[in-house]
N, C-alpha and C positions, 0 to 999 in steps of 0.2 A: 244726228238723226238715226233712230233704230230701223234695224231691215224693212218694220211693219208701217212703220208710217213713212217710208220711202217708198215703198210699194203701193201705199193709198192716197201719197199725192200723187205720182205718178199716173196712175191708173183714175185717178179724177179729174186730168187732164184728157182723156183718150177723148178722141174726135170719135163720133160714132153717128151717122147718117142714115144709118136704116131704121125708117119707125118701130121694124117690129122688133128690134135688137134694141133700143132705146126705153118702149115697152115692156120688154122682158128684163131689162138692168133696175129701173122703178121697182116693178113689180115684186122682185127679189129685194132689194133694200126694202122696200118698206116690209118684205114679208121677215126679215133676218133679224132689221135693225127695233123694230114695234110692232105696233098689232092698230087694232081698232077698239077703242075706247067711247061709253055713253057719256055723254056730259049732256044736262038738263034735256034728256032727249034724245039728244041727235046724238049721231056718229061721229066720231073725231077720229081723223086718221093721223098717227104719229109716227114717226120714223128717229131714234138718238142715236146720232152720231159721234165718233170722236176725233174727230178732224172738220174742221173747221171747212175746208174746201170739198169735202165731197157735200157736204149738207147745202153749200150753195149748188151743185153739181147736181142733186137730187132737186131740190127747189124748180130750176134755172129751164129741167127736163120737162116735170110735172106742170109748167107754165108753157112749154113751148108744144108739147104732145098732147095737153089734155086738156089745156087750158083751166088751169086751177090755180088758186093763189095760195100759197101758204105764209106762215111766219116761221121765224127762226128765232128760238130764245135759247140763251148761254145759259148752263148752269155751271158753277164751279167748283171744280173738285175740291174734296173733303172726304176725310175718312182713309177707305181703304182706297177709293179711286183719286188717282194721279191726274192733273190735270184738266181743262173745262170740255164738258160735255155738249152737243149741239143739238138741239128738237128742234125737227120738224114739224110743223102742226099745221093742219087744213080742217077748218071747223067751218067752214062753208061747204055746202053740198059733200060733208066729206061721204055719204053714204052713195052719192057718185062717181067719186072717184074710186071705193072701192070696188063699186061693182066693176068699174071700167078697167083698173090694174088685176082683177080674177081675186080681189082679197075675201069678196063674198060671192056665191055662186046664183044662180038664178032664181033660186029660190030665197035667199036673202039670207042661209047661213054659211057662217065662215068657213074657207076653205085651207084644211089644216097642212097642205105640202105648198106646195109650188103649182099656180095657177094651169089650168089644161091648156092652155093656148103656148105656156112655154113649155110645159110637162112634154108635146107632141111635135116642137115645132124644131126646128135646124138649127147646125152647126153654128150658126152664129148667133141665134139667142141660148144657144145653153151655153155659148162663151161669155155673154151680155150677163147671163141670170149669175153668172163666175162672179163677174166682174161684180156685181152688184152687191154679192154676199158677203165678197173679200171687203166691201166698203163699209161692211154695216158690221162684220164681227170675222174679220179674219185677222190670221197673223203667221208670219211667217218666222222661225227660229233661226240661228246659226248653223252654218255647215257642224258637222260632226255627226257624233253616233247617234244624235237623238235627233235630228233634225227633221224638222215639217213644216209643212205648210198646213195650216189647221183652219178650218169655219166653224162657229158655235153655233146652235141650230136650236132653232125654239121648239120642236120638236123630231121623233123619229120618224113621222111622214117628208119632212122639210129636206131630213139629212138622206132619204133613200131616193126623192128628190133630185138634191144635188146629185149626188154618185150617179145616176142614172143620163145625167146633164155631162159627168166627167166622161163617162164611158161612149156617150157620143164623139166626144173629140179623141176616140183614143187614148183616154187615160184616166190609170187603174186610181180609184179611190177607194177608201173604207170608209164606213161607218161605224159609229163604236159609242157607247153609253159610256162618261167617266163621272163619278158621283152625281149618278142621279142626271147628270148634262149630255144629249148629244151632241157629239161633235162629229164631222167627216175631216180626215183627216191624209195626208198624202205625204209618203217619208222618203220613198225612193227621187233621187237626187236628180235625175234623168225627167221624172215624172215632173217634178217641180219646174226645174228648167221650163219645161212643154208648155206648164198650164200659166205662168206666167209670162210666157211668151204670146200665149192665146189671148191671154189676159191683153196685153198688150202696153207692159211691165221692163218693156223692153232694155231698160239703163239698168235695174233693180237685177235684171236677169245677170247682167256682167258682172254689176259688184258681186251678187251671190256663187256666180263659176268660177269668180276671181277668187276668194275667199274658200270656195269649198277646193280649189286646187290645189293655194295653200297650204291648208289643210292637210290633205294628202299626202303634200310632198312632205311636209314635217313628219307626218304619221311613220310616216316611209322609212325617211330616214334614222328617227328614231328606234326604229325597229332593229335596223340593218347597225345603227351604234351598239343597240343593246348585244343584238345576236354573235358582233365581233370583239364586244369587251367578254362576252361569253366564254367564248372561244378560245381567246387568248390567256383568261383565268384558266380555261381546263388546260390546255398546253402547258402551262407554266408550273401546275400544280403533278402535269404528270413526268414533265423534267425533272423537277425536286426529289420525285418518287424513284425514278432510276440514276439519282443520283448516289440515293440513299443507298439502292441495291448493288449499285456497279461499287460503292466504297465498301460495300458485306463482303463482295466478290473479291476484291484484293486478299481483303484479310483473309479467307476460306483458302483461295490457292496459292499465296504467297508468291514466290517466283515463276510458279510451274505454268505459267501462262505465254500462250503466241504472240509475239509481236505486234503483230497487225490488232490482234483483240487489245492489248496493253495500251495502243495509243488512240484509240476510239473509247478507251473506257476514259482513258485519262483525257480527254477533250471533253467526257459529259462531267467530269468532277470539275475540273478548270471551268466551265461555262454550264453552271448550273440549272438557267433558264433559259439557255438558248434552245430555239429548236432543234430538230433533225437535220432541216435544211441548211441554217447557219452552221451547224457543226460539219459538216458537210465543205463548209466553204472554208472553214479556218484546217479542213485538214491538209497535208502535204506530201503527197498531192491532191489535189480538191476531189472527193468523192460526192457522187448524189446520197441523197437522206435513206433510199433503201438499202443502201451499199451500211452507212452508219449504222441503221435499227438493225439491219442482221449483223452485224458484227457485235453490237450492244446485247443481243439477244445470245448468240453465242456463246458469251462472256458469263452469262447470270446461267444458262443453262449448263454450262460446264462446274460451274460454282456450288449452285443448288442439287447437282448431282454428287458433287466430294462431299456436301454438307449432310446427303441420306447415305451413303457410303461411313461418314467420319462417327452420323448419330447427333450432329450439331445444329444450331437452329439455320436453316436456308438465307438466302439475300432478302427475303418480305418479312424476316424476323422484323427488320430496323423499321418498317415502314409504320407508321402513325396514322391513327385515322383519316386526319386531315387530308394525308398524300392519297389515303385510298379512295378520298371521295371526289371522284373526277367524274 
């Protein structure tokens, strides 16, 4: 089962006891999920779903709060849509019901947001009118860099709406037109956590902090592989390079070199991709790695000065591009 329809079974289970939060969850699905349709006349109020158990969920409300009967007819998918879709339909008194959910206002034309009794009213119907929307056209993505939690929004009254519903409970949403479609849409990961906890999403919330830690930790790691395979390529590529210059250096002063220089140049010819520090430890007696790079440095600068002195090419004659690009 994907993250989105985890979250809308779930959340079509939620126990919800206060009429004016049960009225505000209605009100939003049918405002999310349909509209209001004439048929010979009358008003038909429609709500399509795609989960089977929120349409009985929406039904089950609208008979227990409003007392309205609706039916439910399966359509099944074809085409671009995956899967059977679920209508709700109330063609009795539907011009009733929607006075009564705010789908039409007092005057008897349609009300293009979110009805004023949830537009104005507490924290717990703009959790309700959440829940509702997420049931009718929400969905929620995979942790990662693109991740949201997203509602589709019949229009830009509906989605500033919502936001307006999020920013009551404390959490940031946007709004945003993508071809021609609004949607309100919420990416920060913390955010999400929140609203589907308001929601009351509560199992969906784990799987998702589970997965998005995951996540993380991989990300993390990956990084920290990358950054030390990095690392160890520029090390190795810049031993090669005073490998090159400490064997120029030989040649340049022949004998005329210190002891103590002689056996630190010849521990980086003998161990050509060790570090400082390993060189360090194979000497005898064991030197730390600053003790070694000044001695190494010593070497190549005593070299490279008989080499401007001699007129001959220095110890970075030998080196090749490759060594230089560290």
């Amino acid at each position: 089962m994907s993250l989105t329809s985890a979250v809308k079974d779930e959340l079509a289970r939620v126990r919800v006891d206060k009429v004016s939060a049960r009225k505000a969850e209605v009100a939003a699905t049918l405002r999310f999920a349909g509209g209001l349709h004439i048929i010979s006349g009358r008003i038909v109020v429609e709500a399509e779903l795609d989960a089977g158990i929120a349409a009985r969920r929406l039904r089950q409300t609208m008979q227990e709060v409003y007392g309205h009967h609706s039916d439910i007819i399966v359509v099944s998918g074809g085409g671009l849509r995956r899967g059977n879709r679920y209508v709700v339909r109330v063609v009795r008194d539907g011009e009733s019901l929607a006075r009564q959910t705010g789908l039409l206002d007092n005057r008897g034309r349609p009300v293009r947001g979110l009805p004023p009794q949830v537009v104005s009213a507490g924290v717990a119907e703009a959790t309700a009118a959440w829940r509702g929307a997420f049931l009718a056209h929400g969905s929620l993505t995979e942790p990662g860099r693109s991740s949201s939690l997203e509602i589709t929004c019949p229009g830009p009254e509906a989605a500033l709406a919502l936001v307006g519903a999020a920013r009551r409970m404390n959490i940031a949403a946007k709004a945003r037109e993508v071809r021609g479609i609004d949607r309100v849409v919420i990416r920060d990961g913390d955010a999400i956590s929140a609203m589907l906890t308001r929601m009351g999403a509560h199992d969906a919330v784990l799987v998702w902090e589970e997965r998005r830690m995951r996540r993380e930790v991989r990300g993390t790691a990956n990084r920290l592989a990358n950054f030390d395979d990095a690392n160890l390529r520029r090390s190795a590529r810049a031993a090669v390079a005073a490998g090159a210059r400490v064997e120029r250096a030989f040649e340049i002063l022949g004998e005329d070199i210190p002891e103590h220089l002689v056996t630190a140049g010849r521990l980086r010819l003998e161990h050509k991709q060790a570090s400082l520090e390993e060189l360090g430890q194979l000497s005898d007696p064991p030197l730390t790695k600053d003790a070694v790079a000044g001695r190494i440095r010593r070497l190549l600068a005593m070299a490279d000065k008989r080499a401007h002195e001699l007129g001959i090419p220095d110890t970075e004659a030998t080196l090749t591009p490759e060594m230089l690009d560290l």
